[in-house]
Phi, psi and omega in degrees: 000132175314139190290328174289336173271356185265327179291329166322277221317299291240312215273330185300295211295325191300340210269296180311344178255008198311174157280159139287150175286139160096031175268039159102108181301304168354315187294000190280123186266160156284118187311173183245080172298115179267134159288114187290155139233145174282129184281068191292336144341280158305336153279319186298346173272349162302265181334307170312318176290288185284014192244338200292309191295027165240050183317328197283335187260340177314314186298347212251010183247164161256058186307348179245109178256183193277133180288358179267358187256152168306180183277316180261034174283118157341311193292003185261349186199074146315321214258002183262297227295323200287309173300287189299357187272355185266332185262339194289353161297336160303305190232081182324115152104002190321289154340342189256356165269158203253011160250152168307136205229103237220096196229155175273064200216134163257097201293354137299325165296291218276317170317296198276354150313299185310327183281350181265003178101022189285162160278133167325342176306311204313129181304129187280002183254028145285335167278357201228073189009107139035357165296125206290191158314161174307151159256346168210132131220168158247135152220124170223223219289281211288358170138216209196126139295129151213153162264141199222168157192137171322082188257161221291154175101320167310097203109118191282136152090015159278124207293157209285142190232164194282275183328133206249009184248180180288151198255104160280133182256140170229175167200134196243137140240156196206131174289298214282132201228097173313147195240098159279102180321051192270133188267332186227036155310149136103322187279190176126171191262127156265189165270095213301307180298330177260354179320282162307346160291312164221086183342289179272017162333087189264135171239153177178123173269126203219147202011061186088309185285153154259132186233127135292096159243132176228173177241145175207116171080007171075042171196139210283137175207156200202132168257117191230177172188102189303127210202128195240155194281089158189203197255154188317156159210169181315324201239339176229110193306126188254156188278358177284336165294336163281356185288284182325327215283288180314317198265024152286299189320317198265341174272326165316313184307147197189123170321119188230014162152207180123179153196161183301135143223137136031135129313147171234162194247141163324158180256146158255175192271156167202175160329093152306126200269132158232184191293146190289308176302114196262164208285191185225329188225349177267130164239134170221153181295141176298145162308161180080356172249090192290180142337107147286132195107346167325314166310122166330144090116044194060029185270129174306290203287162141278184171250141207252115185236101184249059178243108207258103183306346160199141195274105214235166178250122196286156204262033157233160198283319243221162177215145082234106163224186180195116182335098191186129178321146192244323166293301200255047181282307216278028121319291184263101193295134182082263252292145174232142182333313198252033166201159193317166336265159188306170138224131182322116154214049167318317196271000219268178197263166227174143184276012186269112171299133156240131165295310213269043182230161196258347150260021172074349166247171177187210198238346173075001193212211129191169224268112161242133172248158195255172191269135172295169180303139170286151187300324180267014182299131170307316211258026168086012180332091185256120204315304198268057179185049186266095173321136185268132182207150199285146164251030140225165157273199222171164183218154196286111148249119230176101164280168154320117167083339168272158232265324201248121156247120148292132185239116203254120153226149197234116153222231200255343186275319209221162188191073205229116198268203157218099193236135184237107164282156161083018175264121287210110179315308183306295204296310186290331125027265191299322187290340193078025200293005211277177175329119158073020160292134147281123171245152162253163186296120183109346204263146173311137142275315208165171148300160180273131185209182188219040162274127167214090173109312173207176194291151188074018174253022155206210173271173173267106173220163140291163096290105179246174192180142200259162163218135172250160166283118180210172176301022190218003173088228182274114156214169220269100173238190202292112162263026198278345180286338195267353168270327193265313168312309192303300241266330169316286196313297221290300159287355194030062141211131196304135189262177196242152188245129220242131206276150184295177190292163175289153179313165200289328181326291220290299206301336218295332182289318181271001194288143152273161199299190173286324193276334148320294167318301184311318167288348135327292177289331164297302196297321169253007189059165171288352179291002194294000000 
């Protein structure tokens, strides 16, 4: 069966089997993951090609490997193996992706430069259209990331731009392609000028970036550059200004290394296990039941996701803690911030596009606050010094001076990020909290704090928020079953589930006005 039609079924079924809100905890599922296969064939003749206007580096490769070996024996496509051994000073771990890693850096230029004697001194973003070194790569079990970037003033004939920082690109490829219920999957525009390079070019801005995703060699790959649809300023990259920029970027790629593994098999979705022993005290709201009146753009509901999308170490260290809108709490009049039961606020509205909310905006996450110190605490308990701890182990993604750290893992299984807001930039800085930092699961990150732009700019909470990989690239789905599953394992006891609140007709006496909200949302943002 054609694969695309098989990705259909795969997206129907997932969706005709979703819970309903106010379904059953028993019901939390495991995602449904598709396995890519790669046309390694066609890449060594791709490679053969862009390496040929070089006789001289052309001469130094070997395309005929031993016909006696598996495919994903190294010794069967020498010539991979002979290129990352050219790049991986460049791009460290390059050889561990099991895809083609696909870079704007010309592994023709830069040989035969080197044979002609260039000095190693030599600026590397002359092999890289003026895009400086890399700033993030990664490669691992499941494909490879990277970041790259444009700084003002670069790139000969690119028109002149407002915005005044370097333009970061990033670009992901993956065998693992997340099977999602996307309603707004699939679209974008092409490009008349990249057409022959890439057929099958999609341009489409979609939850703040503008992404080019195409397929290449039979595997998904997406170019992206965070960007708001509006008119330039100084400080915020607008995306007409981001177009030229990606599409250097997208004229630049070139096979720059990757090697053949093992095929893989679809992941099917399953039973997610949790603990048998029920908990005395955590209760929580079904996913999708938000604040009623809470939802974007007048929208009731959240969206109801019992999907626990990664078997995760929940990320503040210590428990008591608890899940609960930080914006729309004082909707419930008695109700408090710092007690049971958590409740879902993935939908609430916020000027962030989310696809997966029904009014197309959202909070992209959800909101945790830690439990105060006990009055008998022993262990030197400090209100403002509640540990942050990575929930897997993991790499780092996080330039210098930015507000957000991510955390990425790449295995044979999973292909997944993490991001933690409201932790104080300077301080993650200092800590090294940067680019291609290894963390392990459980380890301290930072503290629960309340930065946003500047300290004291929202309340003290985390904001944490899931992103998967799909043809349409990183997006943002509900972490709240997957935050309720961490916090089960954590407490090892299974929590009881409190049927939702009433509809907005009982709520309708506490809702606040639109100019409220707004003035909410402008002050804590989305990350709250």
């Amino acid at each position: 069966m054609n694969r695309k039609v098989v990705s259909f079924v795969s997206c129907w079924l997932a969706a005709l089997l979703s819970p309903l809100p106010g379904a059953h905890a028993d019901e939390f599922r495991t995602p449904s993951i598709s396995a890519m296969r790669v046309e390694w064939r066609a890449v060594l003749d791709q490679l053969r090609q862009e390496i040929g206007s070089r006789p001289a580096v052309a001469a130094g490769f070997t395309f005929a490997g031993q016909r006696r070996v598996p495919a994903t024996d190294p010794r069967a496509t020498p010539a991979l193996v002979q290129l990352n051994a050219v790049t991986a000073p460049l791009f460290p771990g390059i050889a561990q992706s099991p895809i083609p890693v696909l870079l704007p850096f010309d592994p023709a230029s830069y040989l035969d430069a080197r044979q002609n004697g260039a000095p190693d001194s030599l600026s590397i973003a002359r092999y890289q259209a003026d895009f400086r070194a890399v700033d993030f790569f990664h490669a691992g079990a499941s494909g490879y990331d990277a970041v790259f970037s444009l700084d003002p003033g670069a790139g000969d004939g690119l028109p002149p731009r407002t915005f005044a920082k370097p333009v970061e690109v990033q670009i992901s490829g993956s065998i693992l392609v997340y099977d999602l219920a996307d309603r707004l999957g699939g679209k974008g525009e092409p490009v008349k000028t990249l057409a022959a390079q890439f057929p099958d070019l999609r341009r489409f801005i979609r939850e703040g970036y503008v992404r080019y995703a195409f397929t290449r060699f039979g595997i998904p790959y997406v170019v992206s550059i965070q960007c708001l649809d509006s008119a330039p300023r100084p400080k915020r990259l607008a995306c007409r200004e981001a177009y030229p920029v990606a599409e250097r970027f997208l004229k630049a790629l070139r096979i720059a290394g990757g090697q053949p593994s093992r095929p893989r098999s679809d992941v099917a979705s399953d039973i997610a296990e949790r603990p048998a022993a029920q908990s005395a005290d955590f209760a929580y709201h079904p996913s999708g039941d938000i604040v009623a009146g809470s939802g974007g753009r007048r929208q009731q509901g959240g969206h109801a996701d019992f999907t626990v999308y990664s078997q995760i170490r929940f990320p503040l260290e210590k428990v008591p803690a608890f899940a609960h809108s930080q914006s729309f709490a004082r909707r419930k009049p008695g109700a408090a911030v710092d007690t049971y039961p958590w409740q879902d606020n993935f939908c609430e509205a916020r000027s962030f596009e989310v696809g997966q909310c029904a009014s197309g905006y959202g909070h992209q996450g959800q909101d945790i606050r830690p439990g105060a110190c006990p009055v008998d605490s022993k262990d030197g308990c400090d209100p403002k010094q509640q540990a942050v701890v990575a929930v897997r182990d993991s790499i780092v993604i996080r330039s210098a001076q930015q507000q957000a750290a991510t955390l990425q893992v790449n295995t044979r299984t999973e292909h997944v990020r993490f991001r933690y807001m409201h932790m104080n930039p300077s301080v993650m800085d200092a800590d090294g909290l940067l680019n291609g930092r290894r963390v392990s699961e459980g380890e301290k990150i930072g503290v629960v704090s309340n930065y946003l732009d500047h300290p004291n700019g929202t309340s003290r909470h985390l904001h944490f928020d899931v992103q998967l990989f799909t043809r349409d690239g990183w997006l943002w789905v509900n972490p709240y079953t997957t935050l309720v599953s961490a916090y089960e394992r954590l407490i090892r006891g299974r929590g009881r589930e409190i049927g939702p609140e009433p509809g907005p007709a009982a709520a309708v006496a506490h809702a606040l006005p639109d100019d409220v909200v707004h003035r909410i949302d402008t002050q804590e943002g989305g990350g709250n």
